[in-house]
C-alpha positions in Angstrom: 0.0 0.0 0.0 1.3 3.0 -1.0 -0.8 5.7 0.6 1.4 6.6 3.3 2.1 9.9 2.9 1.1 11.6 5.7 -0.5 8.5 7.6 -0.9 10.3 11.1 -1.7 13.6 10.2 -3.4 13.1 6.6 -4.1 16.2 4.3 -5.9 14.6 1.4 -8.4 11.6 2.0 -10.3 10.2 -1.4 -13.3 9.1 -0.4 -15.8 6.4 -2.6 -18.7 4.7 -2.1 -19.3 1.1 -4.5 -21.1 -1.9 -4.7 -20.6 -4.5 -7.7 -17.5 -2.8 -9.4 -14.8 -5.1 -9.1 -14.2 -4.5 -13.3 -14.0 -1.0 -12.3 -12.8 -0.3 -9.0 -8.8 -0.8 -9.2 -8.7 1.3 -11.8 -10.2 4.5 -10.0 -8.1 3.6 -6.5 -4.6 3.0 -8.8 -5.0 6.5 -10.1 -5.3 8.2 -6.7 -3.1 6.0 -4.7 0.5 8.3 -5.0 -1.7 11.6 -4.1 -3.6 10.5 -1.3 -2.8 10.5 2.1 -5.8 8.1 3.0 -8.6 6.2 0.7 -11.7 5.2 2.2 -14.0 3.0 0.3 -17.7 2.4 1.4 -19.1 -0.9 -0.1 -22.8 -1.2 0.2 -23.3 -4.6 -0.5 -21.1 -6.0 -3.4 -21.7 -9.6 -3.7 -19.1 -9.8 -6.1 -15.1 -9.1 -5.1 -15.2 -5.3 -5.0 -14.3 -5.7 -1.7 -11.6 -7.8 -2.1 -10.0 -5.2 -5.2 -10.8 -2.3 -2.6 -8.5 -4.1 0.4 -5.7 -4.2 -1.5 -5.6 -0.4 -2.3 -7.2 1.4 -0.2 -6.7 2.4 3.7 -10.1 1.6 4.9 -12.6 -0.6 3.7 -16.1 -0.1 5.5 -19.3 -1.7 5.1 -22.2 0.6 5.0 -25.7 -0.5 4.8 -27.6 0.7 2.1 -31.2 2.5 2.7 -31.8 3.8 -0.4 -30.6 6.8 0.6 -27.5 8.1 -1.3 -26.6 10.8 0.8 -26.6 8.4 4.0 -24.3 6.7 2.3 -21.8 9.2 1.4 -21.9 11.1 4.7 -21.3 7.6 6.4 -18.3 7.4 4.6 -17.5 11.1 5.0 -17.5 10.3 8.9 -14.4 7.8 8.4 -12.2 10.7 6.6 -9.6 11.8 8.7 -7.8 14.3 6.4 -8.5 18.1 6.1 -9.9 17.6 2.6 -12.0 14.8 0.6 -11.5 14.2 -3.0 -14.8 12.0 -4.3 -14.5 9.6 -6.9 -16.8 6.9 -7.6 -15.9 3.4 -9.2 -15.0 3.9 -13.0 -13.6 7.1 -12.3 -10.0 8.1 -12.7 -7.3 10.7 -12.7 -4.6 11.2 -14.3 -1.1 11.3 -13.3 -0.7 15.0 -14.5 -3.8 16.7 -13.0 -3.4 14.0 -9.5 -0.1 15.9 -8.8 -1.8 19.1 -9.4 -4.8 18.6 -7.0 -2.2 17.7 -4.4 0.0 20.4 -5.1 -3.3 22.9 -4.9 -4.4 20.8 -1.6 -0.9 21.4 0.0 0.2 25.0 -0.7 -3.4 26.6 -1.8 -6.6 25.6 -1.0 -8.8 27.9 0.9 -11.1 26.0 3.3 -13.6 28.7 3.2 -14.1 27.2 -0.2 -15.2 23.9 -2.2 -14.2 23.2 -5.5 -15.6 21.8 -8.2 -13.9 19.3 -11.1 -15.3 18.5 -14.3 -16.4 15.0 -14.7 -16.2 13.5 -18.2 -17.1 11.4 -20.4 -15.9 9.7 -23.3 -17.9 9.8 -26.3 -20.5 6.8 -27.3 -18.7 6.7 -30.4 -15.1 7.4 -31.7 -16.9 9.8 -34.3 -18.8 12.1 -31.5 -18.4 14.5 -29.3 -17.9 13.4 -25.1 -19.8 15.3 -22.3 -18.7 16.6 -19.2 -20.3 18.5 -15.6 -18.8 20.1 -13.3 -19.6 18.8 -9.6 -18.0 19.8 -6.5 -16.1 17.1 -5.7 -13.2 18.6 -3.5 -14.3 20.0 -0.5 -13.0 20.8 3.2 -13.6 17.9 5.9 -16.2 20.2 8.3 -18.3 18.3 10.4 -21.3 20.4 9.1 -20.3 19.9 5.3 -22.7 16.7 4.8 -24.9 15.7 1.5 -28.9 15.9 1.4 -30.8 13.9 -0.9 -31.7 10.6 -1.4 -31.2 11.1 -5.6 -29.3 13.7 -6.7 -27.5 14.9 -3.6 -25.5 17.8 -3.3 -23.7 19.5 -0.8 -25.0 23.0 -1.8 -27.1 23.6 1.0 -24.7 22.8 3.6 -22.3 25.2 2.1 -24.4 28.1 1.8 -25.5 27.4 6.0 -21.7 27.6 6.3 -21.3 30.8 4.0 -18.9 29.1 1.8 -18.6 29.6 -1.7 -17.5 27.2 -4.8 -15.2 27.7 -7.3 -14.6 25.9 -10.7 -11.0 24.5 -11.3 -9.7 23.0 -14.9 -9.0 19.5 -13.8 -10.9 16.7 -15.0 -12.2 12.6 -13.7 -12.6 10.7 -16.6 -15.2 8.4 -16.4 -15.6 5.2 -19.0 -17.3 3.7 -21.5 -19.5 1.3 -19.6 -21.8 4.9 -18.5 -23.4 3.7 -22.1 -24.3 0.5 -21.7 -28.3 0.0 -22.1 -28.5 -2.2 -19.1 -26.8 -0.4 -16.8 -28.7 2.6 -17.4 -32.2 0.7 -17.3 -31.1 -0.2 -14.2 -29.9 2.8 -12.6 -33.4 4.6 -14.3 -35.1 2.1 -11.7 -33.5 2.9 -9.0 -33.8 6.9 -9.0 -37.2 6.4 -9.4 -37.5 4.3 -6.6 -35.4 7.2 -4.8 -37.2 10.5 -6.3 -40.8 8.9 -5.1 -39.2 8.2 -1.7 -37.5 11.9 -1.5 -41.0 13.1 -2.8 -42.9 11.2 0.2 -41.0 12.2 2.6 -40.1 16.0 1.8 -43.0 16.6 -0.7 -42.6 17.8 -4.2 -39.8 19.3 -5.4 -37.4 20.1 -8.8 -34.6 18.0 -7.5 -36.0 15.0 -7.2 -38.6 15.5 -10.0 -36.1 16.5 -12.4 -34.2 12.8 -11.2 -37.6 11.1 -12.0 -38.3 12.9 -14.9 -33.9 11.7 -17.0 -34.8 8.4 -15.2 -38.4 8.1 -17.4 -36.9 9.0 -20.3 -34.1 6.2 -20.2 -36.6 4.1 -19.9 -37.9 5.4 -23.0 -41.3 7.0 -21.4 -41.4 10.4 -22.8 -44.9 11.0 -21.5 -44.0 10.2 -18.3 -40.7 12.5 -18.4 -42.3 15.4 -20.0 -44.8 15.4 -16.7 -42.0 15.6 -14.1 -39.9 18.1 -16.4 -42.9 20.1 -16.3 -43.4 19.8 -12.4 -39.9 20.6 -11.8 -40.3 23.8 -14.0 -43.0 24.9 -11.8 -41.1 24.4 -8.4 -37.7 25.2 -9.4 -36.7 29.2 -9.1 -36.8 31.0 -11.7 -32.7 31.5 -13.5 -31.9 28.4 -11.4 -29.4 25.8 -12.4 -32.3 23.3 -11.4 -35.1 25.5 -13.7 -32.0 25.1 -16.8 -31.7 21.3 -16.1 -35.6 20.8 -16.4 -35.8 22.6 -20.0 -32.8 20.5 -21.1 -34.8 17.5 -19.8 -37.6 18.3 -21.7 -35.9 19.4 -24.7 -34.2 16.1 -24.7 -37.3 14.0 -24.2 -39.2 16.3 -27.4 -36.5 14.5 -29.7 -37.6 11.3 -31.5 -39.0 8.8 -28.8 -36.5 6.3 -28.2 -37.1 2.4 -27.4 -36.6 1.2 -24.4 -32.7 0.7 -23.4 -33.7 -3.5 -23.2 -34.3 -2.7 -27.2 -31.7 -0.8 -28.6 -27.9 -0.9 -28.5 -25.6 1.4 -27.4 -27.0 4.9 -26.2 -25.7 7.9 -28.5 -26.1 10.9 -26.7 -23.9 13.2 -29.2 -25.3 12.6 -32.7 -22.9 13.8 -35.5 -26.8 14.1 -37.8 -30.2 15.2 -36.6 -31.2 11.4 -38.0 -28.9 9.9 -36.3 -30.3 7.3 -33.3 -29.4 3.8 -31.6 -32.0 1.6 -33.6 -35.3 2.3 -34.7 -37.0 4.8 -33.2 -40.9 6.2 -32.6 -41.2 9.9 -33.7 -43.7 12.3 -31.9 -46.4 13.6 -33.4 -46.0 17.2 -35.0 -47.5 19.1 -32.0 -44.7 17.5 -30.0 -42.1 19.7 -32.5 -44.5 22.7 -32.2 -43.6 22.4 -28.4 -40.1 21.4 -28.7 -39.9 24.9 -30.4 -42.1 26.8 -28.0 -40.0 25.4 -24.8 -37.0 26.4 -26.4 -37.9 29.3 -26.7 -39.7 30.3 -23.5 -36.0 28.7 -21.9 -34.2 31.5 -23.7 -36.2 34.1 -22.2 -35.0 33.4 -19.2 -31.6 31.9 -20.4 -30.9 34.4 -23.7 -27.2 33.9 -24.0 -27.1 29.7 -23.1 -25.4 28.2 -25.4 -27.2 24.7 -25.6 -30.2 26.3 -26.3 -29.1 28.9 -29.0 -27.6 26.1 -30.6 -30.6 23.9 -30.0 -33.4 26.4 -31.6 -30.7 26.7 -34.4 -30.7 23.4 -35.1 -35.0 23.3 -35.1 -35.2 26.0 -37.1 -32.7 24.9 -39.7 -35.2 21.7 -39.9 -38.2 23.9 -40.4 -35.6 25.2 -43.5 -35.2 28.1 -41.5 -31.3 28.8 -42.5 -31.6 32.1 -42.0 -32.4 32.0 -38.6 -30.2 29.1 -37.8 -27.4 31.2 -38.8 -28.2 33.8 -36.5 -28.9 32.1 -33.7 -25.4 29.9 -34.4 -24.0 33.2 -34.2 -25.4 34.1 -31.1 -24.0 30.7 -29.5 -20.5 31.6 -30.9 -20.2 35.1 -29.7 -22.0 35.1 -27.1 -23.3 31.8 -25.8 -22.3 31.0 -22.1 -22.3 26.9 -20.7 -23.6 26.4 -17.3 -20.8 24.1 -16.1 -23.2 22.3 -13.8 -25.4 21.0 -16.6 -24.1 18.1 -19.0 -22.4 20.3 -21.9 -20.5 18.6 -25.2 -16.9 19.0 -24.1 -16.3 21.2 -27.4 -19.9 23.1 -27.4 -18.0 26.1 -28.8 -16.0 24.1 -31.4 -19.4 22.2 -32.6 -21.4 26.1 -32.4 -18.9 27.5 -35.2 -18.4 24.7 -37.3 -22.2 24.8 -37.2 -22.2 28.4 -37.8 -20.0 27.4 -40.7 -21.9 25.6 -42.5 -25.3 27.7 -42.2 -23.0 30.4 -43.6 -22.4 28.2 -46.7 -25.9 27.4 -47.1 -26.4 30.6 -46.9 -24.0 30.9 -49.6 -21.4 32.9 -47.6 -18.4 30.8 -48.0 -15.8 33.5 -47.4 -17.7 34.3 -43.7 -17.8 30.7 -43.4 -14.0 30.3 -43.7 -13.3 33.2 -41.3 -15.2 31.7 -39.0 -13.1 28.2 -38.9 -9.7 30.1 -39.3 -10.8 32.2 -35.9 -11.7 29.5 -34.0 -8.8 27.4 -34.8 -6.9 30.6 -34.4 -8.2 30.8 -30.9 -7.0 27.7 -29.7 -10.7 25.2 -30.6 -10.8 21.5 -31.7 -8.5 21.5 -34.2 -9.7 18.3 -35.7 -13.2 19.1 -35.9 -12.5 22.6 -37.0 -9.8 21.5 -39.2 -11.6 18.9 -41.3 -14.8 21.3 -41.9 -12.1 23.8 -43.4 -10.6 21.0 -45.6 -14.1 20.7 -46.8 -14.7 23.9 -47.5 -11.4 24.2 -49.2 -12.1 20.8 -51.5 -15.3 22.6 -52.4 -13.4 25.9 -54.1 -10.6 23.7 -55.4 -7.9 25.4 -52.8 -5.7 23.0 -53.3 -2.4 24.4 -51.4 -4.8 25.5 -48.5 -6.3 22.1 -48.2 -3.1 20.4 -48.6 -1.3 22.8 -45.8 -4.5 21.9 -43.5 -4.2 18.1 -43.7 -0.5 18.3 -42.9 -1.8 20.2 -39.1 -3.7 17.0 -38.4 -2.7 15.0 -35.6 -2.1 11.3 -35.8 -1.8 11.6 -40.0 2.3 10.8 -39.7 2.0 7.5 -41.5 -0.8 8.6 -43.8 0.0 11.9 -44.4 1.0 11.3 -48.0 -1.8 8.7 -48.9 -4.0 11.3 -47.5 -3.0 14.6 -49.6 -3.4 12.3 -52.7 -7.1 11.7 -51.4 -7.4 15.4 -51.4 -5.8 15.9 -54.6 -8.5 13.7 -56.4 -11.2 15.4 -53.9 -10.5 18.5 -55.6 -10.7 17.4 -58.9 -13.5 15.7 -58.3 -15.1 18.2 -56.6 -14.6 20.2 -60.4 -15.7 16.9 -61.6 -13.2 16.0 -63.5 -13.9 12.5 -62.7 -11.7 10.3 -64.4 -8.3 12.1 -63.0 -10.0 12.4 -59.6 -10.7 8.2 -59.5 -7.3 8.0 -60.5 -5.8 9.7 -57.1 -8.4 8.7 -55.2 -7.9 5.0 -55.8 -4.6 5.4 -55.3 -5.0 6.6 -51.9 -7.2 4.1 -50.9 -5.4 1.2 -52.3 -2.8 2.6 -50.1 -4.7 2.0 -47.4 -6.2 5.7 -46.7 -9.9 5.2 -45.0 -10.1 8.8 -44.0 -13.4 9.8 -44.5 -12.2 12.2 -47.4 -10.9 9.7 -49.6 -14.1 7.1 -48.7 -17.1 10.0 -49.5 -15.0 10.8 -52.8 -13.9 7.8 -53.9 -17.7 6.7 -53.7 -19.2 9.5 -55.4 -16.5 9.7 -58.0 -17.2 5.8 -59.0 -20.9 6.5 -59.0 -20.4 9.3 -61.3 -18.1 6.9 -63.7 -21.1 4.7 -63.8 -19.3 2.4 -61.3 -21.7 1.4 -58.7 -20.8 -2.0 -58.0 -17.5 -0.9 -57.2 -18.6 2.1 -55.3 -21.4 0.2 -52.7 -18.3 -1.2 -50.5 -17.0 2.1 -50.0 -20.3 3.5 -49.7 -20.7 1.0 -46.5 -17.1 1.8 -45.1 -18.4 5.1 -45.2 -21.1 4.6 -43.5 -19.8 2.9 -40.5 -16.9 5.7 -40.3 -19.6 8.6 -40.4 -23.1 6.5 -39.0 -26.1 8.4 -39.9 -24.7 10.6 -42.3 -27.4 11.7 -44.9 -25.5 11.7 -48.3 -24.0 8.0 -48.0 -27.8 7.0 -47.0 -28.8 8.6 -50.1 -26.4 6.9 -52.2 -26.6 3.5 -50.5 -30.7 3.6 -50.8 -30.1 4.6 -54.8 -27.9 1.8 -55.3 -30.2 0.0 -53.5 -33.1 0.5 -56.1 -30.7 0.2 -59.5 -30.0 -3.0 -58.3 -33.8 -4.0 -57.5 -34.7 -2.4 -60.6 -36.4 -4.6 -64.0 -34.6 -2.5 -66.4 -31.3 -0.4 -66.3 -32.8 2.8 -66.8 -31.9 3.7 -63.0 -28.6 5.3 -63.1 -27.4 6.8 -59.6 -25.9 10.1 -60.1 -24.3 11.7 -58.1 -26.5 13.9 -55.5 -26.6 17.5 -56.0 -25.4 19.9 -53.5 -29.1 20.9 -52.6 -29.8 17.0 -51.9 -26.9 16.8 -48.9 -25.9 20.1 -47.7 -30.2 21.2 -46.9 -29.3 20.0 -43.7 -25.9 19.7 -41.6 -23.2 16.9 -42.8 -22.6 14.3 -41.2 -19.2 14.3 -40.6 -20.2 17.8 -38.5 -21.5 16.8 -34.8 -24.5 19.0 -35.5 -27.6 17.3 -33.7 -27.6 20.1 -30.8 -31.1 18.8 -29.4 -29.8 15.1 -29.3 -26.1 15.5 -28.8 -26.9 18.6 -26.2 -29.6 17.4 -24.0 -28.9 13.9 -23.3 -30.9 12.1 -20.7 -28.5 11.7 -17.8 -29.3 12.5 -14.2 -27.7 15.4 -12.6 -27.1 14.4 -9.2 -23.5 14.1 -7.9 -23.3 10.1 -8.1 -26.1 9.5 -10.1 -23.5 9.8 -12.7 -21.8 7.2 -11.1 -22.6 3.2 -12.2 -21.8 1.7 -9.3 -22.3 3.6 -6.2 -25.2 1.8 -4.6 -26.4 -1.5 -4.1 -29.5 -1.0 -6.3 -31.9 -2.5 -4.2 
């Protein structure tokens, strides 16, 4: 056991409560283990060996009872911490090396205990194509005696702090949290139990936005938006008006206005940062148009009271570019890049400002504004944004005036291209011609690239569309479906796949595909551009402090 640091006086104790996570546990404890002084693990029941993983890394091991009641919990475990400040994790959670010499550097030389301190949780994306989330929760926090969590769901410390006079103050650092947050089952399950927890907060304390708001994520995992909507709506009447709590109950709403979704059981992984507004986990039941008519109207009765929110200025942007609205996407895109804010304590895309002006991007070429468009990339990369992201929609838009040298010079920025690099400027060499349509030279460099192994999605969309336009659809459907599975959902590789799809069904040959015109795929937002702002901004999770955690009760 390394913990030792400071073993009879200790300054930092990471505190965790877990039940079930032996997969996940060792992870979490090995990545705090050289910057704590003490680590106390909770288990409420495991009957598998978390236990047994948490013994032989942690200080204390304690077994807490578990009364549905996660607060109870954590304060049970917060009365075992010896040290003058608690770091939370919870099982699936790490740190990293880096930012775990940080936070003890910070706890040892500058912490102000008339402060907490809150750390942005993250987490990764569903898919290697999307964008991840993150929240910010206070998770580093003086040990007070009167510093303890209320709440059976969604606890928080909040109250306690503000009896105390204490304020909280956001830091950069960052828990990663893994890919299991996704899995169907695990967040059927977890849906369950908050509402098990939200009805028993609501019986005992009466109504109110916290835990209706915990009821209301918890319905719509479970794929009841009826249900969801109800509590959203309840928690909109009780919460205070500007609130973090009144902001969290329009996202849930907004999120549960989208396409109905199946039941988790049903469906495979949960996406919750579509790259396309069609974009979804397996079939799913739409709402009727009066359900859109409100997703609009709640949208914008949220920006009255939250005018410069970025989630939402991108959101009614993305609605209105559906109802064909460009022009006011555009504007309100522009809004969200100049001026929109994030509420750290709400689930946010990690790079919200990098997806706002590649969005705003793109309604400017729509809107046929290219040059507006292209200052709007080159100032966001200039300012330091997702240069992948922002990158790749500037390739585009330099494949689509034939800038050859400007496209070229952008591909050689892009990270993780050294072994490709080459393969990949040929791609874009035969994008631009083909982009001209000069189609012959174009399928020359473009199956060049890709015999050489390039799969980048420039070389698969051009190489497709360039053999389509030779007349060369058998060859071009298997690089139609590689495309597909690098960019799922996008809305021009459908197209082509459901043309090839009825040549090849077809009595006679009369049924050419063609390639689509601009006004068939660019109506609505690439795919290749992580553009579905309702989807991808509002997804269903809850908000409390461990209710993002998988593990952290016995589920009973």
């Amino acid at each position: 056991m390394s913990v030792t640091k400071h073993s009879n006086n200790p300054r930092l104790s990471v505190a965790m409560i877990a039940r079930d996570a032996e997969h996940l546990i060792a992870a979490s404890l090995d990545s705090v283990r050289e910057m704590a002084d003490e680590i106390i693990v909770a288990d409420t029941g495991s009957i598998d060996r978390t236990r047994h993983v948490a013994l032989a890394r942690a200080t204390h091991v304690v077994t807490i009872p578990w009364i549905d009641d996660f607060s109870a919990a954590r304060n049970a475990c917060l009365d075992r911490a010896k040290g003058d400040w608690v770091l939370w994790l919870d099982a699936g959670e790490t740190i990293d090396a880096a930012t775990a010499d940080e936070i003890r550097r910070f706890v040892d030389e500058d912490a102000d205990p008339s402060q907490a301190y809150l750390i942005l949780v993250q987490l990764p994306p569903a898919q290697d194509n999307l964008a991840g989330e993150q929240v910010a929760r206070i998770r580093l926090m003086p040990n007070k005696k009167e510093i303890r969590f209320r709440g059976r769901v969604r606890e928080n410390l909040r109250g306690a702090l503000g009896a105390l006079g204490m304020s909280i103050e956001p830091t950069s650092w960052c828990i990663h949290r893994t890919a299991a947050d996704h899995d169907p089952a695990i967040k059927s399950r977890k849906a369950r139990r908050d509402l098990k927890l939200a009805e028993l907060e609501i019986r005992d304390r009466g109504p109110a936005a916290s835990p209706l708001i915990a009821s209301g994520e918890a319905w719509t995992n479970l794929g009841e938006s009826r249900q969801a909507i109800d509590c959203f709506q309840q928690a909109l009447a009780l919460s205070g008006r500007g609130s973090t709590e009144m902001l969290e109950a329009y996202y849930g709403m907004l999120a549960t206005l989208e396409p109905f979704r199946e039941p988790p059981a049903e469906r495979g992984t949960v996406s919750f940062c579509s790259e396309d507004s069609t974009k979804g986990d397996s079939p799913r039941r739409f709402s009727q148009p009066q359900d859109h008519d409100l997703q609009i109207k709640t949208c914008l009765e949220a920006l009255e009271i939250f005018p410069f929110d970025a989630q939402l200025l991108c959101a009614i942007a993305s609605y209105m570019q559906n109802r064909g609205r460009i022009d006011l996407a555009n504007r309100a895109y522009q809004s969200a890049v100049t001026h929109g804010q994030i509420n750290l304590e709400t689930w946010h895309l990690t790079s919200l400002h990098e997806v706002a002006a590649s969005c705003l991007s793109l309604s400017l070429e729509l809107l046929n504004q290219d040059d507006d468009a292209r200052h709007v990339l080159e100032e966001a990369l200039s300012a330091g944004g997702d240069a992948v992201r922002l990158r790749r929609r500037l390739i585009d838009l330099h494949i689509k005036h034939d800038r050859r040298k400007e496209a070229l010079e952008q591909v050689g920025l892009l990270p993780g291209q050294s072994g490709q690099l080459d393969v990949l400027r040929t791609a874009v060499r035969g994008a631009c011609l083909a982009g001209k349509k000069e189609w012959n030279s174009a399928r020359t460099f473009l199956q060049t690239a890709y015999d050489a192994g390039c799969r980048d999605l420039v070389c698969l969309r051009w190489l497709a569309v360039t053999l389509i336009a030779c007349d060369q659809p058998s060859a071009a459907e298997p690089i139609l479906r590689q495309w597909q599975a690098a960019a799922p959902g996008n809305l021009e590789a459908q197209k082509y796949v459901e043309s090839l799809s009825v040549q090849s069904s077809a009595t006679s040959g009369s049924s050419r595909v063609a390639p689509l015109a601009p006004a068939d795929t660019e109506r609505r937002l690439r795919g290749d551009v992580p553009t579905s702002p309702a989807l991808g901004l509002f997804p269903p999770h809850s908000g409390g402090f461990s209710t993002v955690g998988i593990n952290a009760t016995s589920g009973k």
